[in-house]
MIKOL-134262 format. One line per 2 residues: their letters; for each residue x, y, z of C-alpha. Coordinates in steps of 0.001 Angstrom, whole numbers, plus 500000, padded with zeros to 6 digits. Layout:
A = X/Y/Z; ... .
This chain:
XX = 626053/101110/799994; 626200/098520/797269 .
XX = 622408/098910/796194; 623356/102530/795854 .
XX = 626542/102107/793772; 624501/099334/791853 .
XX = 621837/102250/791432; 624659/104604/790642 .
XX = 626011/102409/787448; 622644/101638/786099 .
XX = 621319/104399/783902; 617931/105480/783773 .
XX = 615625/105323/781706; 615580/108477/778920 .
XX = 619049/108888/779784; 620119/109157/775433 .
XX = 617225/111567/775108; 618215/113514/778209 .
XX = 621921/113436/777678; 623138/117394/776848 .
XX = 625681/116002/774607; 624041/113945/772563 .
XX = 620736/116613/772529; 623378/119725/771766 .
XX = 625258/117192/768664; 621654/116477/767427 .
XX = 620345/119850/767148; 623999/121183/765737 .
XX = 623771/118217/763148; 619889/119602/762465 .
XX = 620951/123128/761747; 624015/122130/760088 .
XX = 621508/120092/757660; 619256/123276/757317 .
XX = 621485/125279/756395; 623433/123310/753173 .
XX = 619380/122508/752219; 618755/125647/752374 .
XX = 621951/126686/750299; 621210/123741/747806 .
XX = 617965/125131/747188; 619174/128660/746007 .
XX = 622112/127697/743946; 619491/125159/742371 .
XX = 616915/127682/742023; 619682/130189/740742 .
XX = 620589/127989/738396; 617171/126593/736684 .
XX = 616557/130687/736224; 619881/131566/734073 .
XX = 619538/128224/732156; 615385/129448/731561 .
XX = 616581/132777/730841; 619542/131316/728601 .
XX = 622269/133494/730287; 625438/131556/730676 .
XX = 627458/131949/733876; 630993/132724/734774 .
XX = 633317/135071/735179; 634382/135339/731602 .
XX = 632504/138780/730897; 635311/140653/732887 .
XX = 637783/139812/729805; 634956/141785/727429 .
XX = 635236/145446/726273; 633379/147893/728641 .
XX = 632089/150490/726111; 631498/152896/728637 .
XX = 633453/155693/729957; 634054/156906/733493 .
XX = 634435/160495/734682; 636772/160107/737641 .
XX = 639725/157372/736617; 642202/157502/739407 .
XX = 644304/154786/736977; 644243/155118/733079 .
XX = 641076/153866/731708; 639124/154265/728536 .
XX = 635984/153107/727368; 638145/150363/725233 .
XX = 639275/148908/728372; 637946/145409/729911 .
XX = 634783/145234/732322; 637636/143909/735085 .
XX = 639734/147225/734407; 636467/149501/735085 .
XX = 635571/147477/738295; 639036/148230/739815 .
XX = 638296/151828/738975; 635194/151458/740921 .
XX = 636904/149769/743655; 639576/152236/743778 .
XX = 637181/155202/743815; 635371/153798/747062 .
XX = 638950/153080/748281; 639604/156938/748299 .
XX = 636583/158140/749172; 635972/156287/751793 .
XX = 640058/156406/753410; 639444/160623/753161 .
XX = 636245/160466/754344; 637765/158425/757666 .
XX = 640293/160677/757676; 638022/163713/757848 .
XX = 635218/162451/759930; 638100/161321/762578 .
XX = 638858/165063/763040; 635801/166781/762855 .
XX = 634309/164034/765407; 636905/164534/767415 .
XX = 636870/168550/767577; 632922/168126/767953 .
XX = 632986/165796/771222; 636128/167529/772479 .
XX = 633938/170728/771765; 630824/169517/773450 .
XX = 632988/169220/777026; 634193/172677/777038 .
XX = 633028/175125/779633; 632825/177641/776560 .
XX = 628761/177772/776743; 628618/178805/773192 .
XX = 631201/176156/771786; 629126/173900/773967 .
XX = 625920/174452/772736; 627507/174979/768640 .
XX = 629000/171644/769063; 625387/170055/770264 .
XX = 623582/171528/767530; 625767/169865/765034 .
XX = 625192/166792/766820; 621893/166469/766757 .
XX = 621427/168047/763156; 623539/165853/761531 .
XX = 622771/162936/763516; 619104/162952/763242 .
XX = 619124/163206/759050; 619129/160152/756705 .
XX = 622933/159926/755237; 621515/160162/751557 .
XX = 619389/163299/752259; 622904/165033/753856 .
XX = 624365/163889/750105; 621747/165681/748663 .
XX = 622047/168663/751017; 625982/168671/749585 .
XX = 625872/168392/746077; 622071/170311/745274 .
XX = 621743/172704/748599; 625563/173964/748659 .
XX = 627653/173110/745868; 625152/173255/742932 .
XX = 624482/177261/744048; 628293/178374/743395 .
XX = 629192/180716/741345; 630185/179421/737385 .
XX = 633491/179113/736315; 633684/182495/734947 .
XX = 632851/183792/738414; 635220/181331/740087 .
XX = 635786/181940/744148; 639674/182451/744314 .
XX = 641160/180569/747353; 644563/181093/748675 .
XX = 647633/179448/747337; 645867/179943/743342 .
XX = 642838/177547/744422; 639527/178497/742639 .
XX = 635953/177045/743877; 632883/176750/741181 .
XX = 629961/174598/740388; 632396/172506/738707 .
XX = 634541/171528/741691; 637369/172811/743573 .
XX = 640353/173290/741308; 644097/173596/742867 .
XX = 647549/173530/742136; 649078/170041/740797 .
XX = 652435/169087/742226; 654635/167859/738983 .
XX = 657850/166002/740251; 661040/165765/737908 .
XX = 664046/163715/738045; 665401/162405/741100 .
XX = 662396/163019/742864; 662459/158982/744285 .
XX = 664943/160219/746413; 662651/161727/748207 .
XX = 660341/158926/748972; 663293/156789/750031 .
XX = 663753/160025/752153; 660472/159660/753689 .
XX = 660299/156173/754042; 663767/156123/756117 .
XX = 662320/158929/757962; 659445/156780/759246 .
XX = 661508/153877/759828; 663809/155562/762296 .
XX = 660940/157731/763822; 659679/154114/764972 .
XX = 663125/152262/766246; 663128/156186/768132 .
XX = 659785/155659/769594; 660772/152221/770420 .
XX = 663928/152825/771609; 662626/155478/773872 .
XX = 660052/152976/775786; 662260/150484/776589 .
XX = 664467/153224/778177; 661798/154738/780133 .
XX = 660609/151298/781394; 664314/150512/782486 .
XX = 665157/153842/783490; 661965/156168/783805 .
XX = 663660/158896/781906; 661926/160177/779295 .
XX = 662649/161246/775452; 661128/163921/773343 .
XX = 659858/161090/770997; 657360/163634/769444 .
XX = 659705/166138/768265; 662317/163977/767180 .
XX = 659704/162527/764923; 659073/165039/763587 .
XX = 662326/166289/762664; 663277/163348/760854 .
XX = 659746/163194/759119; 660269/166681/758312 .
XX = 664126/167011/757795; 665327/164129/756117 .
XX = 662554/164692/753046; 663733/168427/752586 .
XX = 667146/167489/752792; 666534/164739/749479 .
XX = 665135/167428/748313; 667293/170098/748414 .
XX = 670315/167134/747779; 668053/166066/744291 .
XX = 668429/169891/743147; 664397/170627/744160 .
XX = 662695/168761/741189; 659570/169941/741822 .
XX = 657238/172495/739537; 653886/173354/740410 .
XX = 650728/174189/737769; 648612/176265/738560 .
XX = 644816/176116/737329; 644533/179203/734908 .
XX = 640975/180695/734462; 639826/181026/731207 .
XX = 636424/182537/729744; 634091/179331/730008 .
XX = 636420/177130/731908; 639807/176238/734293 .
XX = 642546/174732/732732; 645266/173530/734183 .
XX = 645900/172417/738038; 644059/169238/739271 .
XX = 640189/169372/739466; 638202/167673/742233 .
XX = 634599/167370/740567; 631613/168381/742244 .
XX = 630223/164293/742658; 633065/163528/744841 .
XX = 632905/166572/746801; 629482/166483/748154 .
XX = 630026/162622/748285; 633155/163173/750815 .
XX = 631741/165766/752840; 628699/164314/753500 .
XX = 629799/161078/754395; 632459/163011/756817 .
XX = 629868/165165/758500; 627372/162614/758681 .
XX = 629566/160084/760441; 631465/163045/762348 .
XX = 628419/163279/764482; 628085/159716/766136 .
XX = 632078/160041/766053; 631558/163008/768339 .
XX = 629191/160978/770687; 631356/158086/771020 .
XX = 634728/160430/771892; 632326/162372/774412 .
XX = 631080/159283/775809; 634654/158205/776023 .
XX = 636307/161469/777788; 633116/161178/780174 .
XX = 634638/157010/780758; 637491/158385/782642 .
XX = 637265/158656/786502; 637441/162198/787275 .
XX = 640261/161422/789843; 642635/161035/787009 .
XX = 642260/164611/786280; 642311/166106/789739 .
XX = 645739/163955/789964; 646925/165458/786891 .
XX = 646040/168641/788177; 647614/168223/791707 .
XX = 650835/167620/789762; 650740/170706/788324 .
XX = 649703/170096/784953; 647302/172475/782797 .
XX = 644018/171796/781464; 645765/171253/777925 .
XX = 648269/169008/779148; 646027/167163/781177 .
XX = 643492/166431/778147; 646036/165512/775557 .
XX = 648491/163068/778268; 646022/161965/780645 .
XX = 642467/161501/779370; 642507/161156/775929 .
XX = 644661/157875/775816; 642650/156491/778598 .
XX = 639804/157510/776210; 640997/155908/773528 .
XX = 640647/152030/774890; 636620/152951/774716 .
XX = 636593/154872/772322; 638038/152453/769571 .
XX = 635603/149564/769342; 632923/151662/768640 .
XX = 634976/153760/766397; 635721/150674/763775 .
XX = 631800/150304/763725; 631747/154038/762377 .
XX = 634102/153423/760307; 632978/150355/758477 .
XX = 629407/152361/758202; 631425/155056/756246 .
XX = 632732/152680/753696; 629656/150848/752790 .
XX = 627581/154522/752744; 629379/155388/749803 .
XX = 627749/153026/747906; 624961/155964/747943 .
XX = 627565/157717/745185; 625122/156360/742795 .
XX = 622431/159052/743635; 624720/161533/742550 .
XX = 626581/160144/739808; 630312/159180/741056 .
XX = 631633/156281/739762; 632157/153946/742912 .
XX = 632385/150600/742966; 628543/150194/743400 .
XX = 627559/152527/740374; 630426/151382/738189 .
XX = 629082/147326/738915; 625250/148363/738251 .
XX = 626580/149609/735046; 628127/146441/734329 .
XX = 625497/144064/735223; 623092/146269/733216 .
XX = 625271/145593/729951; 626175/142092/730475 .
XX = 623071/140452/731998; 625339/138924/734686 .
XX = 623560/139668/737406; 624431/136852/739760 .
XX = 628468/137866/739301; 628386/141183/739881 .
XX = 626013/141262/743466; 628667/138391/744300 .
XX = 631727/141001/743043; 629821/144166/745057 .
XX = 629837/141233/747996; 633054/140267/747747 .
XX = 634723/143648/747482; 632766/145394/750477 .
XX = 633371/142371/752828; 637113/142555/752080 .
XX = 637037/146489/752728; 635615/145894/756149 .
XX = 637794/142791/756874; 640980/145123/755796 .
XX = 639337/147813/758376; 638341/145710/761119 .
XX = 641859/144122/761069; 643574/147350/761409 .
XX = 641435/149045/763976; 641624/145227/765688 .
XX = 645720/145789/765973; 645024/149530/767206 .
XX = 642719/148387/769855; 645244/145818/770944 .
XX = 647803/148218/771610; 645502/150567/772695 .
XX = 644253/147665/775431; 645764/147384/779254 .
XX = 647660/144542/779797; 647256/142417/782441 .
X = 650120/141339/784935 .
């Protein structure tokens, strides 16, 4: 016994070499030395190259004037304005293309892979088309399809296709009716605000009674009601200060009304449609995650085939469906940088043109970096707090 303990307390020989800690702290010290090497030697490199070229670095271009105009300015801009004042309009241009495009891709993908479960042969078989059309095409050819295929072929302005509610539709872009608010018209954003603010201490309310007591509330319809209600109220309260004006057709052109250009058009229905289709997949694949004894439960209670999609299966769904559905949605947002094909002014083009008249190469990729990883950061943290709610909790 004391030759083996003696054996025990001696260590062998290779022990340091065979040691996992010391072998996993070498190789993590080796990478880690890699890796700021292999930075050095780009940011060295990077440098040598600007100081060969004689371009100075920095950050102090973005003070400069642009020169250069932009056709879609969501914020007032001119081509007198700074180089840091047209990159925001870039920015902000992705920002709204790519929340509408969510927006719209969520409910066509959703009505697709709803649609491609129904015992309607013909929806059925619509729904798969769609699918495998729009799924099997390259994302800039289905921009291309948009603006050259559909939109380029519509009528001119003088032969304008007039849409309900004093809408017209042209090569020049869908034109509708702009909402112009007068005085006292905060009120009714303070209206709205309030509005959701109760509809959530409702909803909140309205759980912890049904956990205590297991009756339930008409949460939905409440909500609504407030959303709804308290807004018109303001309204009617702030003496209705709202006008509308109307686009007004005119021999050559519209005047008038607010104009959605062609560019931005194509741009946000083919990103929608494109994306739509692996949207549908994922809700279909999702549905199809449910055990089918939830259903037959559902339906042994007496619930419809409605009921039973909308309360039962669809929220089960919706903790698969949601991890997959941030990836979609982060794909969205950096495929608009393909805007540039076509000519609206996203963050992407708006940089290029930057970097072409300043020289600054180096800044603006790190800018175009910078502002896409924060997009998908902002995205993945949001979708990140839906899944969590979304998620079972354990007991």
């Amino acid at each position: 016994m004391a030759s083996q303990e003696i054996l025990r307390e001696e260590p062998s020989r290779g022990s340091f070499i065979n040691d996992p800690r010391i072998r996993s702290l070498f190789f993590q010290t080796l990478v880690v030395i890699l890796l700021f090497g292999s930075i050095w030697w780009i940011v060295h490199n990077v440098i040598e190259n600007l100081q060969r070229l004689h371009i100075a670095s920095g950050f102090g271009f973005l003070r400069s004037r642009a020169g250069f105009d932009i056709s879609d300015t969501p914020i007032a801009y001119t081509s007198d304005s700074t180089y840091f004042r047209a990159l925001v309009v870039g920015l902000l241009n992705t920002i709204i293309v790519a929340v509408a495009g969510i927006v719209l891709a969520t409910i066509v993908g959703f009505t697709i892979g709803i649609g491609r479960l129904s015992h309607n042969w013909l929806i059925r078989k619509i729904c798969t088309v769609y699918v495998e059309i729009f799924r099997n095409i390259p994302p800039l050819l289905v921009i291309f399809f948009w603006y050259s295929g559909v939109l380029a072929v519509l009528p001119p302005p003088r032969e304008s296709i007039h849409l309900p509610f004093g809408s017209f539709l042209n090569q020049r872009g869908f034109y509708f009716p702009r909402a112009v608010w007068g005085d006292g018209s905060w009120l009714i954003g303070v209206a709205l605000l309030l509005a959701i603010a109760m509809a959530w201490f409702v909803a909140h309310r309205a759980r912890q009674r049904q956990r205590a007591t297991g009756q339930q509330f008409p949460v939905f319809w409440t909500s609504v009601g407030l959303i709804i209600g308290l807004p018109v109220l303001a309204f009617l309260l702030s003496g209705m200060p709202l006008t509308f004006d109307f686009p007004k057709q005119s021999t050559f052109n519209l005047t008038g009304g607010f104009w959605v250009k062609p560019e931005f058009l194509s741009l946000l229905l083919a990103l929608s449609f494109y994306t739509a289709a692996f949207i549908a997949e994922i809700v279909r694949a999702g549905i199809r995650g449910v055990s089918k004894g939830q259903s037959e439960a559902a339906a042994a209670l007496g619930l419809r085939s409605g009921p039973i999609l909308r309360l039962v299966v669809i929220p089960q769904a919706m903790r698969i469906v949601i991890p997959p559905l941030t990836s979609q949605y982060l794909n969205l947002t950096k495929n608009s940088s393909l805007a540039i094909a076509i000519g609206y002014p996203d963050l992407t083009a708006t940089a290029g043109t930057v970097l072409n008249q300043t020289g600054q190469a180096v800044e603006g990729v790190f800018i175009m970096m910078i502002a896409y990883l924060v997009l998908s950061l902002v995205t993945s943290f949001v979708m990140n707090i839906v899944n969590a709610r979304m998620a079972l909790v354990e007991r």
